[in-house]
VOGU-3710 file (C-alpha; in Angstrom, 3 decimals, decimal comma):
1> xxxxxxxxxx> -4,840/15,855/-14,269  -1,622/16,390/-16,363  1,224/13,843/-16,521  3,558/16,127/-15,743  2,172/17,232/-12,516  3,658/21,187/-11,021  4,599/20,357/-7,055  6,701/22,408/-4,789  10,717/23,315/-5,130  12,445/20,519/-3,024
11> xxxxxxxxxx> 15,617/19,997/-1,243  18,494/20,565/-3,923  19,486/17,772/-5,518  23,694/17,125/-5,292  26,028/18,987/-7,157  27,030/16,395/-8,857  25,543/12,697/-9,564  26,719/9,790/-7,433  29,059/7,174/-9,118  28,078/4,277/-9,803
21> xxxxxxxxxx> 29,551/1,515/-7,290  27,486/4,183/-4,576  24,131/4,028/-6,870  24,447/0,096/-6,725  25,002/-0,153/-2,824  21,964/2,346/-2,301  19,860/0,306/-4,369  20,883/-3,123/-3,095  20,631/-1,731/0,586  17,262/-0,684/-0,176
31> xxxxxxxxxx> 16,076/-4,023/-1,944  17,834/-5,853/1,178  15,504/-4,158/3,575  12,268/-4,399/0,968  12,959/-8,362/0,932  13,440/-8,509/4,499  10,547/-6,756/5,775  7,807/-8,652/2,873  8,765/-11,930/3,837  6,042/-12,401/5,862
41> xxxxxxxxxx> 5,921/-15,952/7,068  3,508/-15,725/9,384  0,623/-14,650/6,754  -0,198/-18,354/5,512  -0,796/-19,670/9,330  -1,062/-16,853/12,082  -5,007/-17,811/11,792  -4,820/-21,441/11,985  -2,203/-20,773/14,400  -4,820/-19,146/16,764
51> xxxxxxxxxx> -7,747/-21,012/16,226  -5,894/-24,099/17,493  -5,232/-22,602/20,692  -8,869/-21,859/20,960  -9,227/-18,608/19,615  -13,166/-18,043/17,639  -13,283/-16,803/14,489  -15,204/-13,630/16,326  -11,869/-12,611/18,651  -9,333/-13,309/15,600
61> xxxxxxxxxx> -11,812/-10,251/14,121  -11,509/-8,492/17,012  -7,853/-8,525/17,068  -7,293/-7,866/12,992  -9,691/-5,358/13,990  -7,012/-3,954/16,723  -4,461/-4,126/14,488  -5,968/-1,542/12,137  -7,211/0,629/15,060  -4,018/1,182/16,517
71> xxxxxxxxxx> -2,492/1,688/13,083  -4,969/4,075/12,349  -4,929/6,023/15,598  -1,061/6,257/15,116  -0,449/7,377/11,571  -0,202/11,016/11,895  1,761/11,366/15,492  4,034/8,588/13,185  4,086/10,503/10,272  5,477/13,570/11,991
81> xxxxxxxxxx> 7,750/11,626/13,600  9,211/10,656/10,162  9,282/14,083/9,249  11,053/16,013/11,911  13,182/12,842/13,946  14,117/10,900/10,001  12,429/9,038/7,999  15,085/5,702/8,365  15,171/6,333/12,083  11,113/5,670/11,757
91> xxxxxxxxxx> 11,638/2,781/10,031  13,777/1,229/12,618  11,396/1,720/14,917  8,779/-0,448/12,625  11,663/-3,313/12,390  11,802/-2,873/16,165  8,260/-3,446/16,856  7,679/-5,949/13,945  10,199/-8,378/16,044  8,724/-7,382/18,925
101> xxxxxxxxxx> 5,203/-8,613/17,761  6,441/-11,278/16,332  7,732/-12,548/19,440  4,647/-11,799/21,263  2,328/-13,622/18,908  4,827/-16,981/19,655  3,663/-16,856/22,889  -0,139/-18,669/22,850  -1,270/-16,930/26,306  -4,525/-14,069/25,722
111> xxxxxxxxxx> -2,303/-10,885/26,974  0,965/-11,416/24,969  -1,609/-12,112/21,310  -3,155/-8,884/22,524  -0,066/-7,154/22,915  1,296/-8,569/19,579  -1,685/-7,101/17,763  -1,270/-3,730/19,814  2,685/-3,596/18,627  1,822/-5,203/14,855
121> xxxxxxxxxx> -0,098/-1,658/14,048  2,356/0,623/15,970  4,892/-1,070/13,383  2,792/-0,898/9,915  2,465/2,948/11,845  5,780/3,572/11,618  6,505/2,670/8,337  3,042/4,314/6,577  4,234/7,343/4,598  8,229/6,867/6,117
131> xxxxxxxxxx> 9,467/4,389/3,252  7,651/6,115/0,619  9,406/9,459/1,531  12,721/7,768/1,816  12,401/6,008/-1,155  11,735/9,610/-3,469  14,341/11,101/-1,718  17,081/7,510/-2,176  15,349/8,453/-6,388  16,300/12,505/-5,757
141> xxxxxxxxxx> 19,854/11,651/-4,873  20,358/8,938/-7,858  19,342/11,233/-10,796  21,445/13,696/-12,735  18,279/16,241/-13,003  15,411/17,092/-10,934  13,163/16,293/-14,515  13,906/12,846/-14,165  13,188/11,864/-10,515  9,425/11,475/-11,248
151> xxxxxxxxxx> 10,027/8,519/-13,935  13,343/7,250/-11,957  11,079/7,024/-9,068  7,938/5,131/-10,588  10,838/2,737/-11,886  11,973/2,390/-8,323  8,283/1,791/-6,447  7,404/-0,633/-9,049  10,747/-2,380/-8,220  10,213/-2,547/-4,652
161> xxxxxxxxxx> 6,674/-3,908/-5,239  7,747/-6,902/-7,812  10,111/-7,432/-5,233  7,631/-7,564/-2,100  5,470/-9,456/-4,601  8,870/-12,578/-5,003  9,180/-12,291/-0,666  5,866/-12,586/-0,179  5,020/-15,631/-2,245  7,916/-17,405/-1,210
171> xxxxxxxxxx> 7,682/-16,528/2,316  4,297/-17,473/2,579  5,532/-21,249/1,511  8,322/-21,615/3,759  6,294/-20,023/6,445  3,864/-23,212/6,119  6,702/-25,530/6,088  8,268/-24,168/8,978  4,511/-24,415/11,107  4,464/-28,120/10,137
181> xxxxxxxxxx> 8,159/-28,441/11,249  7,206/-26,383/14,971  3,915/-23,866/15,177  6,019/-21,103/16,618  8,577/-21,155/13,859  7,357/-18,632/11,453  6,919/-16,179/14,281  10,419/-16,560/15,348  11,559/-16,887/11,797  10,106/-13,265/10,640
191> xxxxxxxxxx> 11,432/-11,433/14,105  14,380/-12,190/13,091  14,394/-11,052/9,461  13,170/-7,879/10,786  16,043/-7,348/13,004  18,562/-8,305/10,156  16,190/-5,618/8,064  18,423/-3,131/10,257  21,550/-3,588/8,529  20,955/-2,810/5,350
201> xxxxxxxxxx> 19,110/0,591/6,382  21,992/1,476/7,991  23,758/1,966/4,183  21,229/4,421/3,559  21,190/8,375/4,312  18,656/9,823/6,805  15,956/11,876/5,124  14,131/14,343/7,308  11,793/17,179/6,286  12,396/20,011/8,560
211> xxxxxxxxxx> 14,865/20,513/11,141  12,095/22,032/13,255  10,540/20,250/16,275  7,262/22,121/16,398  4,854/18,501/15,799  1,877/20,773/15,746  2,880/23,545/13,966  4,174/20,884/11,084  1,035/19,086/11,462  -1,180/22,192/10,682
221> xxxxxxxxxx> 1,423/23,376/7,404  0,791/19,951/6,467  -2,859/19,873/6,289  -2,663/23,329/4,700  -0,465/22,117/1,839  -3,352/19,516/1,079  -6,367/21,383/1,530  -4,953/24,118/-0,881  -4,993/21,013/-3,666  -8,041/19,914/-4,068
231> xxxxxxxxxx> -5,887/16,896/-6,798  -3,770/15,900/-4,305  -7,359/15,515/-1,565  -9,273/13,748/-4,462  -6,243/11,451/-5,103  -5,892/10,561/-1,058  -9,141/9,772/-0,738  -9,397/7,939/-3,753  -5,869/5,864/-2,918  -7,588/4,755/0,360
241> xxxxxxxxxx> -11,008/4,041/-0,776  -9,792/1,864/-3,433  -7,297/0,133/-1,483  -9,004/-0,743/1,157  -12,179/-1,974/-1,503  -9,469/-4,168/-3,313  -7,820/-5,587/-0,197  -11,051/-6,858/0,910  -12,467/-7,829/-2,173  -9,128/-10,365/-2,567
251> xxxxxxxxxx> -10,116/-12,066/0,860  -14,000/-12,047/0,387  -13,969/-13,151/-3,383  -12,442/-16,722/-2,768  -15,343/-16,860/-0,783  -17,358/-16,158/-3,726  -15,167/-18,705/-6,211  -16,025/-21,365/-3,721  -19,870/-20,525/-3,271  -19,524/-21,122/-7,700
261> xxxxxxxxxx> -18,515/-24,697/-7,098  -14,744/-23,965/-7,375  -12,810/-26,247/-5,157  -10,190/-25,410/-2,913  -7,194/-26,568/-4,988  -9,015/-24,874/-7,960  -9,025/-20,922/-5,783  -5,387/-21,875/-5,167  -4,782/-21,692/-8,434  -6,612/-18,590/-9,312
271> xxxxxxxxxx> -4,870/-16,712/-5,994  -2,004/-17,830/-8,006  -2,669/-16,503/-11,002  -3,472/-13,421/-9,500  -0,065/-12,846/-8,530  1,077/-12,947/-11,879  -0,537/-10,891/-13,317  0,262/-8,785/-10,401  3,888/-8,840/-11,156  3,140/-8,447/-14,786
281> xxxxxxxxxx> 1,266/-4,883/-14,289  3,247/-3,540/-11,565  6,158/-3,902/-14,042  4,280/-1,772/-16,496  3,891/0,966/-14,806  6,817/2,829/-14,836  5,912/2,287/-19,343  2,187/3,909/-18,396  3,699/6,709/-16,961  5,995/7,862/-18,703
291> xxxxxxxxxx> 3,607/7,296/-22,644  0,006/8,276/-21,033  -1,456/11,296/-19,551  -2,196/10,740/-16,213  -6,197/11,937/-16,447  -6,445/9,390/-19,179  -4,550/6,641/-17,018  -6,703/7,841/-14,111  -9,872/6,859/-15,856  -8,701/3,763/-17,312
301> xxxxxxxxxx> -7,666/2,168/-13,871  -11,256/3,228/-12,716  -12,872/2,188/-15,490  -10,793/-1,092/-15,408  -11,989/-1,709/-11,451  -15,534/-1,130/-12,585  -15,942/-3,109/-15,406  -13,491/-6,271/-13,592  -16,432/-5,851/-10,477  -19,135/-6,169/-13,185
311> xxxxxxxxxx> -18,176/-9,476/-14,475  -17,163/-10,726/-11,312  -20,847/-10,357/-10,539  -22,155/-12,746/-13,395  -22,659/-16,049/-12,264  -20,738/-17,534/-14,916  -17,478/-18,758/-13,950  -15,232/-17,877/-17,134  -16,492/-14,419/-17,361  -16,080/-14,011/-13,483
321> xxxxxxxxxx> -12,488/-15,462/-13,507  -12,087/-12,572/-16,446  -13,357/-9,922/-14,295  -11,330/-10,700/-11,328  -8,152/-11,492/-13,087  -7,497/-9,351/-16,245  -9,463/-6,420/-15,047  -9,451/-5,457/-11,239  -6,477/-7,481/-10,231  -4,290/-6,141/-12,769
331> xxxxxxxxxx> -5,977/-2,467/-12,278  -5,302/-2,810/-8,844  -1,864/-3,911/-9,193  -1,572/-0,774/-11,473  -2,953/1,443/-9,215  -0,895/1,094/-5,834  2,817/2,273/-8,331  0,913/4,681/-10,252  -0,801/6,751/-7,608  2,503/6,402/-5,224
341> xxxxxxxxxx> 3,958/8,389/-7,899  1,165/10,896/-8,027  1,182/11,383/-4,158  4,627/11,803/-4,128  4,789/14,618/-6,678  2,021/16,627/-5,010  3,387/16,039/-1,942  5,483/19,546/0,034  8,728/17,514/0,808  8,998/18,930/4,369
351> xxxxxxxxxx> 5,790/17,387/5,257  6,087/14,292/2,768  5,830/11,384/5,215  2,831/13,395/7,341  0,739/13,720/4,062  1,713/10,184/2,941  0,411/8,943/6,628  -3,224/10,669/5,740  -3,379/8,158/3,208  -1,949/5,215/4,450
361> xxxxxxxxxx> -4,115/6,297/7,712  -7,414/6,309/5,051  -6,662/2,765/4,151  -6,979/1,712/7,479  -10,672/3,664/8,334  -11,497/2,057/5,038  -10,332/-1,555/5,975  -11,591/-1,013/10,170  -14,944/-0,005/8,416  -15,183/-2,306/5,050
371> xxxxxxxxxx> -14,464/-5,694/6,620  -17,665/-5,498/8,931  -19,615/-3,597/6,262  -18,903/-6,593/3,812  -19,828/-9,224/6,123  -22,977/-7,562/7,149  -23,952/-7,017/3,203  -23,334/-10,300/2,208  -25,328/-11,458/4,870  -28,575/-9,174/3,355
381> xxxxxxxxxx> -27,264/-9,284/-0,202  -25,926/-11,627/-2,877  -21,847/-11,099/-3,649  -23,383/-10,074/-7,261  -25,365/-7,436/-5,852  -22,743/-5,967/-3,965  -20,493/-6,121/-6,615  -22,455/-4,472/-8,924  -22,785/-1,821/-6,371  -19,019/-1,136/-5,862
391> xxxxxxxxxx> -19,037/-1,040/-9,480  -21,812/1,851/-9,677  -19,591/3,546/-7,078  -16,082/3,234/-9,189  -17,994/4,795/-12,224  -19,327/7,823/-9,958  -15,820/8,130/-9,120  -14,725/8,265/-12,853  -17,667/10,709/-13,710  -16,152/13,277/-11,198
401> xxxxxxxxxx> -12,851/12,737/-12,137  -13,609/13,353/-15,594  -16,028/16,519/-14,880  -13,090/17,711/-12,490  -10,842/17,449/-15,662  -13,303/19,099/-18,285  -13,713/21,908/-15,507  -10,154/22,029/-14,781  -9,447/22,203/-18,852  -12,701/24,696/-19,161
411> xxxxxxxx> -10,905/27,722/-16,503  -7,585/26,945/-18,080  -8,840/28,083/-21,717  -11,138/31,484/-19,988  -7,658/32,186/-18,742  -5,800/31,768/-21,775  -8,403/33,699/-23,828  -7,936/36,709/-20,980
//
């Protein structure tokens, strides 16, 4: 796969570029709403929060498990929703039902947490491919040239995910401070951040894909415009696959840092960590992109993810610490502003926020089916073994990237020699 990646003519970009007090208040409007939406305060205690009232560790599955069902059920009909009705107007539906959840889970009693869980996926639903799309079209209105919205816009995803990356951490610690102050708090707390996340959407311009209201009809050119790129299929089932592997992986390997004698102040510290480097790589992204071709990036996230999930398997702590850290936290923090980027490109821009939801919509069949699959393995195998697995299955994945290229290079030279 090229760098510079061919994708279908899109809307036409404004005669003339915006000045710059209007660039500033787009961007600012847009951080305003990326801060208040990732401060999620309710991450560090919405567990503890329900196993005090009495919840098992079995139903607080059962309702993460709801959560990604109902996202996952909802991401197309969501998708085209962004597409045809505007991709801000489906994102204040998501601040809508985030508040609404969050006001739900305050209430301890078995039907509202049920509810909130129910409402919590229609919301992550709503915003799936929608803030993606409006974010390339917020980077197709601030260049002076089409050529430069794919770097301007790997510049801005990285942005908003250093940002989420600075809510989230600090949330997270004045979310615990606020349970200890009153256990409903953070609950209260975040509803109301996402209702103030409505103001600053309101300084930004509606993006839609189509005027047309045919859902169907859009649905169908949609999955036409992917299955004639067999790139853009590999990369959406790649993005989800990996996601969802790395998502769990984060939760189930302080699990594994504690089973190596690490103590709980001691995982703290390497969770920590991880978020550094997080930051650090996200920020390079935007420098990847732009210097390396994106088959050769390609292979060196995946080759990156395989070899961190190798020495995470050795039972030696350093080497494991390594693994995790350098290698597949900092790949995976590479990966999520990288392939954005790629999606985006590939993407038809009248169906952008329907093909975005596919693969938003894959993360959550991969997290619905990983988190069980992961328990039951480690219950049959050793975290080592089933690293080392994952790690056999990252390097398939590079093999057929890398055939895919040669092939890809191979037809391109019979062609050339025609």
């Amino acid at each position: 796969m090229e760098k510079q990646i061919e994708c279908q003519k899109q809307e036409a970009l404004p005669a003339r570029p915006l000045a710059r007090g209007a660039r500033l208040r787009l961007l600012l409007a847009y951080d305003g709403y990326n801060l208040a939406t990732n401060a999620t305060l309710s991450s560090a205690v919405w567990m503890i929060y329900l196993a005090r009232h009495g919840y098992s560790p079995l139903v607080i599955g059962l309702l993460e498990m709801t959560l990604h069902v109902t996202k996952l059920c909802a991401e197309i009909p969501t998708g085209i929703y962004a597409d045809l009705l505007g991709r801000r107007r489906s994102l204040f539906v998501y601040c809508s039902l985030s508040a609404a959840a969050m006001l739900f889970l305050s209430l301890p009693l078995w039907p509202s947490i049920a509810l909130s869980f129910v409402l919590w996926g229609l919301a992550f639903a709503f915003r799936g491919g929608a803030e993606e799309a409006l974010l390339w079209g917020l980077a197709r209105r601030l260049v002076a040239h089409e050529g430069q919205q794919q770097g301007y816009y790997s510049r801005l995803i990285s942005r908003m995910y250093l940002l989420a990356l600075v809510a989230e951490a600090a949330s997270t610690s004045v979310g615990g401070l606020l349970g200890q102050v009153q256990e409903a708090l953070p609950f209260l707390v975040q509803a109301a951040l996402a209702v103030l996340a409505m103001l600053p959407l309101l300084a930004l311009p509606e993006e839609r894909g189509t005027s047309e209201r045919q859902p169907l009809r859009h649905l169908l050119q949609g999955l036409r415009a992917v299955r004639s790129d067999r790139v853009l299929v590999g990369l959406l089932l790649l993005a989800g696959l990996v996601e969802g592997c790395g998502l769990t992986i984060y939760y189930y390997h302080q699990l594994y840092l504690s089973s190596l004698g690490l103590t709980l102040a001691q995982v703290g510290l390497v969770i920590a960590a991880s978020q550094v480097i997080s930051f650090g790589c996200t920020a390079l992204a935007p420098t990847l992109l732009a210097h390396m071709r994106g088959s050769h990036l390609l292979a060196g996230l995946l080759l990156a993810l395989a070899g961190g999930l190798l020495l995470m398997s050795l039972p030696l702590v350093p080497l494991s610490l390594v693994g995790f850290l350098m290698l597949f936290q900092g790949a995976y923090a590479l990966w999520q502003p990288v392939v954005s980027t790629w999606l985006n490109e590939r993407s038809p821009e009248a169906q952008r926020a329907t093909v975005l939801s596919l693969q938003t919509g894959l993360f959550s069949a991969a997290m619905v089916t990983l988190f069980p699959l992961f328990g039951l393995g480690l219950g049959a195998m050793s975290y080592r073994s089933l690293y080392r697995a994952l790690a056999l299955l990252a390097g398939c994945g590079l093999l057929m990237a890398s055939l895919r290229f040669l092939w890809s290079r191979r037809s391109r030279r019979r062609g050339s020699q025609r």
